[in-house]
N, CA, C and O of each residue as an XYZ file, in Angstrom:
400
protein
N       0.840     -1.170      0.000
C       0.000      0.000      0.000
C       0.889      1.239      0.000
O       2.071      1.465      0.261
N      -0.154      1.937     -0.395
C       1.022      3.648     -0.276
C       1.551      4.149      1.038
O       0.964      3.799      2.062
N       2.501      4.857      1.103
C       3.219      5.869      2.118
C       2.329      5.860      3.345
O       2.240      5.293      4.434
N       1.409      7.237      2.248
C       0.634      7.423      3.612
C      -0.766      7.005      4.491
O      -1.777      6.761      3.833
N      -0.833      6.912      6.175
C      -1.532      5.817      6.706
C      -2.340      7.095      7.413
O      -1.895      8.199      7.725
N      -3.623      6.576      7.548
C      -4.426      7.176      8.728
C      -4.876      6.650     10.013
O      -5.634      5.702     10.220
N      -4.232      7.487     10.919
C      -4.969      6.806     12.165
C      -5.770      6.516     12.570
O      -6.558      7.442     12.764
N      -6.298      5.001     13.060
C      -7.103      4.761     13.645
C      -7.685      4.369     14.929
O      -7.401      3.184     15.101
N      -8.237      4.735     15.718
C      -8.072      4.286     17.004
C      -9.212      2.869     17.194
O     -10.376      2.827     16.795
N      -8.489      1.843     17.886
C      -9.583      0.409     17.893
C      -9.788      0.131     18.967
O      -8.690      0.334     19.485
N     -10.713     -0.354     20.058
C     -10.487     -1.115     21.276
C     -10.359     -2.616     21.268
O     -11.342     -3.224     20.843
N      -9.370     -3.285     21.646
C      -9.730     -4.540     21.915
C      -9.443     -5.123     23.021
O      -8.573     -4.858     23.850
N     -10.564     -6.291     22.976
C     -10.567     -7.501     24.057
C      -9.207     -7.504     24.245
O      -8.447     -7.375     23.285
N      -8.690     -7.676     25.723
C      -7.785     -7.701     26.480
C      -6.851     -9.318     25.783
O      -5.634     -9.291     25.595
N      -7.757    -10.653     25.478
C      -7.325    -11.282     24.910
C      -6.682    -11.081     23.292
O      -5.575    -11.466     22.914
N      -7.715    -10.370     22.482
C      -7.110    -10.272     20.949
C      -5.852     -9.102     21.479
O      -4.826     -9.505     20.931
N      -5.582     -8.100     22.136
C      -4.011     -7.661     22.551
C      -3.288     -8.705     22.555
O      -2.671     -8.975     21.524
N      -3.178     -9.544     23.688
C      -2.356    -10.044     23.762
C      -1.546    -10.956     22.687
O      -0.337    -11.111     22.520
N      -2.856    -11.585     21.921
C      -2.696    -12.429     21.184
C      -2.203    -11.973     19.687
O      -1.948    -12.774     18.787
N      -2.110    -10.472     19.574
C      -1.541     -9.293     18.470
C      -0.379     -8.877     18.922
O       0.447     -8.413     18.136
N      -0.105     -8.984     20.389
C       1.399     -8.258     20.686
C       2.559     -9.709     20.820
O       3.787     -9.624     20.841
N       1.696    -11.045     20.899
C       2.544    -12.120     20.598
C       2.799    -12.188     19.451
O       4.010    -12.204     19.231
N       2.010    -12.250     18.377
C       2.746    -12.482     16.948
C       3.508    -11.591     16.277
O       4.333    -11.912     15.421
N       3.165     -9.990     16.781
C       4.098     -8.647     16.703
C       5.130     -9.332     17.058
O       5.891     -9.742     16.182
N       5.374     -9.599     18.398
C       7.043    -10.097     18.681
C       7.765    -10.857     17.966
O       8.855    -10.784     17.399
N       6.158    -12.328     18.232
C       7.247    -13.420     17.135
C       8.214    -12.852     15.900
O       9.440    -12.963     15.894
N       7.680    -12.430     15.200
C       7.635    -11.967     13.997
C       8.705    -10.232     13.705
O       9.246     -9.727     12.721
N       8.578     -9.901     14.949
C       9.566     -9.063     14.457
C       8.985     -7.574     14.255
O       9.703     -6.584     14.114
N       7.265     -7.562     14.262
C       6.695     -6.847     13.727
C       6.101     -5.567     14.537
O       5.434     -5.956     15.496
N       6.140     -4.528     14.454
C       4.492     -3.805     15.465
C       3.338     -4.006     15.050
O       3.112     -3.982     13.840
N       2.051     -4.321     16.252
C       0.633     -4.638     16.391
C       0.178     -3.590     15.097
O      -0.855     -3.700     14.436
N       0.894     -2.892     14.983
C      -0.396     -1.760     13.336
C       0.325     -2.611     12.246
O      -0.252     -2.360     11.188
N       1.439     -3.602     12.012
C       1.557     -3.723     10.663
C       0.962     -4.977     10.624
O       0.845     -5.508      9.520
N       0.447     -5.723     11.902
C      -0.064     -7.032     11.754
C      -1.123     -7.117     11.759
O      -1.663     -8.073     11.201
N      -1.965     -5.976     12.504
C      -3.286     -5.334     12.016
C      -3.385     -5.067     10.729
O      -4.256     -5.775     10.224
N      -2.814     -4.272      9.884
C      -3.087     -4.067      8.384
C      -2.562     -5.028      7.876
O      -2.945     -4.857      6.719
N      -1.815     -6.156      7.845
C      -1.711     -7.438      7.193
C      -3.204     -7.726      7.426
O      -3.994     -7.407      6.538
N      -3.752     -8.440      8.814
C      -5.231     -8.825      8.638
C      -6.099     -7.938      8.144
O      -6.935     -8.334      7.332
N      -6.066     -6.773      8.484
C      -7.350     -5.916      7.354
C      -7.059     -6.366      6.000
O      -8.071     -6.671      5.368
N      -6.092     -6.474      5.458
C      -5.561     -6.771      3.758
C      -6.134     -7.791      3.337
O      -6.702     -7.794      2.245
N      -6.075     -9.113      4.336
C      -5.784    -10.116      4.167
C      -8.467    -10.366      4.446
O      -9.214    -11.174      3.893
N      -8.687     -9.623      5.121
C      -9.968     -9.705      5.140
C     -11.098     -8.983      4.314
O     -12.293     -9.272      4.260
N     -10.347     -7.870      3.623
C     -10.582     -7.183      2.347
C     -10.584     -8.369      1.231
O     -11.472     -9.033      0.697
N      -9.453     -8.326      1.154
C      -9.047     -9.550     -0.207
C     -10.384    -10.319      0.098
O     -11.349    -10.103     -0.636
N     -10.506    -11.339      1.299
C     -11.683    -12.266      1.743
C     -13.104    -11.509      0.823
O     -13.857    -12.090      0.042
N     -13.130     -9.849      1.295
C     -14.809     -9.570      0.535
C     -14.605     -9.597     -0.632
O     -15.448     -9.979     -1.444
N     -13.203     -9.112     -0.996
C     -13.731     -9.300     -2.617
C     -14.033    -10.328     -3.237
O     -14.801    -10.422     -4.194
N     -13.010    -11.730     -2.338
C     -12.953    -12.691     -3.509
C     -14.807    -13.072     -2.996
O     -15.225    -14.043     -3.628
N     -15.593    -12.623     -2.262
C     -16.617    -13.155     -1.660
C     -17.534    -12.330     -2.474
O     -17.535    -13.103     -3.432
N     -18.189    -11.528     -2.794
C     -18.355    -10.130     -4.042
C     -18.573    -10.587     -5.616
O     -19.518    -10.589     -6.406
N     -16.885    -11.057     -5.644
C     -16.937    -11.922     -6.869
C     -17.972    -13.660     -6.794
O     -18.788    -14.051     -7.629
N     -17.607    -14.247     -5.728
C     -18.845    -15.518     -6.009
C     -19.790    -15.479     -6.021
O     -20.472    -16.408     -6.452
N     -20.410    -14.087     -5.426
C     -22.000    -13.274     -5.769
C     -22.236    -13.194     -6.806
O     -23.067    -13.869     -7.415
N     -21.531    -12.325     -7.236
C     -21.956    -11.677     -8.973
C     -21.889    -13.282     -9.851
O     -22.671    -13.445    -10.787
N     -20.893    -14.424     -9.459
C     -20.930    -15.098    -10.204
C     -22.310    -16.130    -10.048
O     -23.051    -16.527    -10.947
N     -22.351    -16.322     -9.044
C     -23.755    -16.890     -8.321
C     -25.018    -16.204     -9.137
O     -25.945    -16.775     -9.711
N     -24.774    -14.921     -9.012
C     -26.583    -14.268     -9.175
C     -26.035    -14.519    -11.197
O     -27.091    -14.607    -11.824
N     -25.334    -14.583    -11.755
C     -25.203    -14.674    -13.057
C     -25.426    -16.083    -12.983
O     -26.030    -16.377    -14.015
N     -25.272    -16.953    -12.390
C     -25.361    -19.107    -12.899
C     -27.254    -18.537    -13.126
O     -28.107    -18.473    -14.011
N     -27.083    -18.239    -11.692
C     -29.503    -18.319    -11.389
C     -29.821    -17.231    -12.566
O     -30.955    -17.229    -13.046
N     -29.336    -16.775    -12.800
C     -29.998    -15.946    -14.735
C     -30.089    -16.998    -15.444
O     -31.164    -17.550    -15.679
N     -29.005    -17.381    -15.851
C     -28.850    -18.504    -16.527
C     -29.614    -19.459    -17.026
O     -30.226    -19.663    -18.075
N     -29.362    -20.189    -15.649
C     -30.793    -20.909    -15.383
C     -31.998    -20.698    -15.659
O     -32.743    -21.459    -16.276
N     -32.396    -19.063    -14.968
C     -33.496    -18.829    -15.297
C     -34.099    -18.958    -17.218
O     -35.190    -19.195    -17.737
N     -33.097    -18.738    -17.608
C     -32.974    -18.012    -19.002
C     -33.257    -19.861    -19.527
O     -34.179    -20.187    -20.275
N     -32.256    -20.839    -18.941
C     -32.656    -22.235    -20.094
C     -33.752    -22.667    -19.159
O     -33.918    -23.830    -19.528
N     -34.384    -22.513    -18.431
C     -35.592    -23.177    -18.060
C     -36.928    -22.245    -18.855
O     -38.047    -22.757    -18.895
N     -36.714    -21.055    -19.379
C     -37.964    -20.106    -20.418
C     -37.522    -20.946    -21.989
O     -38.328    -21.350    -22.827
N     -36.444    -21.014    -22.034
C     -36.231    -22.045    -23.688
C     -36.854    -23.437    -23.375
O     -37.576    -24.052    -24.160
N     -36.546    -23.791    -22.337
C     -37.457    -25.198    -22.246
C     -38.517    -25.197    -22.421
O     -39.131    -25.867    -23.252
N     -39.074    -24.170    -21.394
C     -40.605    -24.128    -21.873
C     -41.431    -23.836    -23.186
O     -42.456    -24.338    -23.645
N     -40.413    -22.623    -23.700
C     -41.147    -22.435    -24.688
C     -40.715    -23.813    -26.038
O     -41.519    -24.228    -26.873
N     -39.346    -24.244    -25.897
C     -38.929    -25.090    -27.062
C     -39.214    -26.786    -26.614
O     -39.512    -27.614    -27.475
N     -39.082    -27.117    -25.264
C     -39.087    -28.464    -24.812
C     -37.358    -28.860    -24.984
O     -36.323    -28.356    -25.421
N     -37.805    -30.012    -24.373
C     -36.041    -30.302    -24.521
C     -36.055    -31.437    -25.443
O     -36.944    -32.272    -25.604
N     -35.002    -31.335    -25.979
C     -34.158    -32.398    -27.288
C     -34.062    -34.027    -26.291
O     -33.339    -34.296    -25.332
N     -35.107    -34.875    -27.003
C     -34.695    -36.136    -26.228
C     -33.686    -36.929    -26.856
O     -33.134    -37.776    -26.152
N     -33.389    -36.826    -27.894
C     -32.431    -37.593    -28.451
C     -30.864    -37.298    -27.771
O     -30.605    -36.283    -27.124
N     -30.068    -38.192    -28.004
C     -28.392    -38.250    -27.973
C     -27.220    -37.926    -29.171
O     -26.672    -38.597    -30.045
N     -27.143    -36.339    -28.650
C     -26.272    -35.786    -30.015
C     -25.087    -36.727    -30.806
O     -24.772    -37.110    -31.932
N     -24.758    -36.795    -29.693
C     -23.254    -37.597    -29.795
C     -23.623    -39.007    -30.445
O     -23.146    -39.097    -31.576
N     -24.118    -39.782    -30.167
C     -24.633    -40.473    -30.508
C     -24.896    -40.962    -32.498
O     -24.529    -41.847    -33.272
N     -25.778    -39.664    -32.520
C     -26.833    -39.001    -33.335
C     -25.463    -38.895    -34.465
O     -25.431    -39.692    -35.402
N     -24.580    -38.069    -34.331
C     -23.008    -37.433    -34.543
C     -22.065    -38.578    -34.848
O     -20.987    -38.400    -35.415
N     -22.338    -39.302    -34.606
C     -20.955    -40.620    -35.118
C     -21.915    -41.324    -35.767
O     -21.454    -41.570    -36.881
N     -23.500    -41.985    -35.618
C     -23.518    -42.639    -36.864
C     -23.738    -41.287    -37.768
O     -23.628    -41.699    -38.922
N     -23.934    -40.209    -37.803
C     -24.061    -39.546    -39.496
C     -22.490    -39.311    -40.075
O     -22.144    -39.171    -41.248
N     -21.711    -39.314    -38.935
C     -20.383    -39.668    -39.381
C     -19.946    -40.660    -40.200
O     -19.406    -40.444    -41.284
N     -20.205    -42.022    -39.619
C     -19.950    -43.326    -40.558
C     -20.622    -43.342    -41.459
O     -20.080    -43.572    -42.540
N     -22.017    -43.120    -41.424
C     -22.598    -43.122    -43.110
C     -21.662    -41.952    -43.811
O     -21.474    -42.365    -44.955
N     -21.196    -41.072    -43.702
C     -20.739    -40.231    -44.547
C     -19.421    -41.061    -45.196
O     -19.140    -41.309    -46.369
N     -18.603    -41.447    -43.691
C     -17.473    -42.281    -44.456
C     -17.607    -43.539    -45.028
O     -16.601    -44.111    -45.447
N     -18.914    -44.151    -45.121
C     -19.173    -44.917    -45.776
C     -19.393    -45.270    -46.942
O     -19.018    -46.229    -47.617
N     -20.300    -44.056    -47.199
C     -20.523    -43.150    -48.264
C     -19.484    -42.734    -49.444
O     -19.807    -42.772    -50.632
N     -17.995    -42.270    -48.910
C     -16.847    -42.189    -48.996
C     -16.493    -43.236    -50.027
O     -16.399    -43.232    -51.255
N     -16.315    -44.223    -48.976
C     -15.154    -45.727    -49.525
C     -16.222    -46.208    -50.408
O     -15.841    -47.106    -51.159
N     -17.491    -45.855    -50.537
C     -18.259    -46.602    -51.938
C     -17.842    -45.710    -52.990
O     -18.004    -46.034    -54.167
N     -17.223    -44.413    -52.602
C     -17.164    -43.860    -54.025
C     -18.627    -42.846    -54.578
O     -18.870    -42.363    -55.684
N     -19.527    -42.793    -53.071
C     -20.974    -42.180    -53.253
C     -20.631    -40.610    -53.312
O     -21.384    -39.931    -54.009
N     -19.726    -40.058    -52.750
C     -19.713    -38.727    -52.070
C     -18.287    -38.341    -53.120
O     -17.736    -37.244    -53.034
């Protein structure tokens, strides 16, 4: 992040101190840079959480959208693939007779 920081003032549980001025030490660090590691690190969390929304409310469009083609078209009972290799072999069949 950039240079410059704004102060903030936080209260915490007597336990989350302690448990911020232990990993400050471990680590080498002061309680504000291990604080803004976790703010960073819980930001990142909404976005990537933001993004599975938008991707979520876009699948249920979707959906919405092939369940109105169903209705109005019905669905294909046949097997494309299927359907797709024999019109294949007749073609190459077709072929080696010399038809095509």
């Amino acid at each position: 992040m950039g240079q410059t920081k704004y102060r903030a003032q936080i209260l915490l549980e007597p336990e989350q101190h302690a448990a911020l001025r232990e990993v400050a030490e471990r680590e080498g660090r002061s309680i504000s840079d291990v604080v803004r590691q976790i703010v960073d690190q819980w930001l990142e969390r909404q976005d990537d959480r933001r993004l599975w929304e938008r991707r979520m409310h876009a699948l249920e469009r979707l959906t919405k959208i092939r369940e109105r083609i169903q209705e109005q078209h019905g669905v294909y009972q046949g097997n494309w693939i299927e359907e797709a290799r024999a019109e294949r072999d007749e073609e190459t069949d077709r072929v080696w007779r010399g038809e095509a």
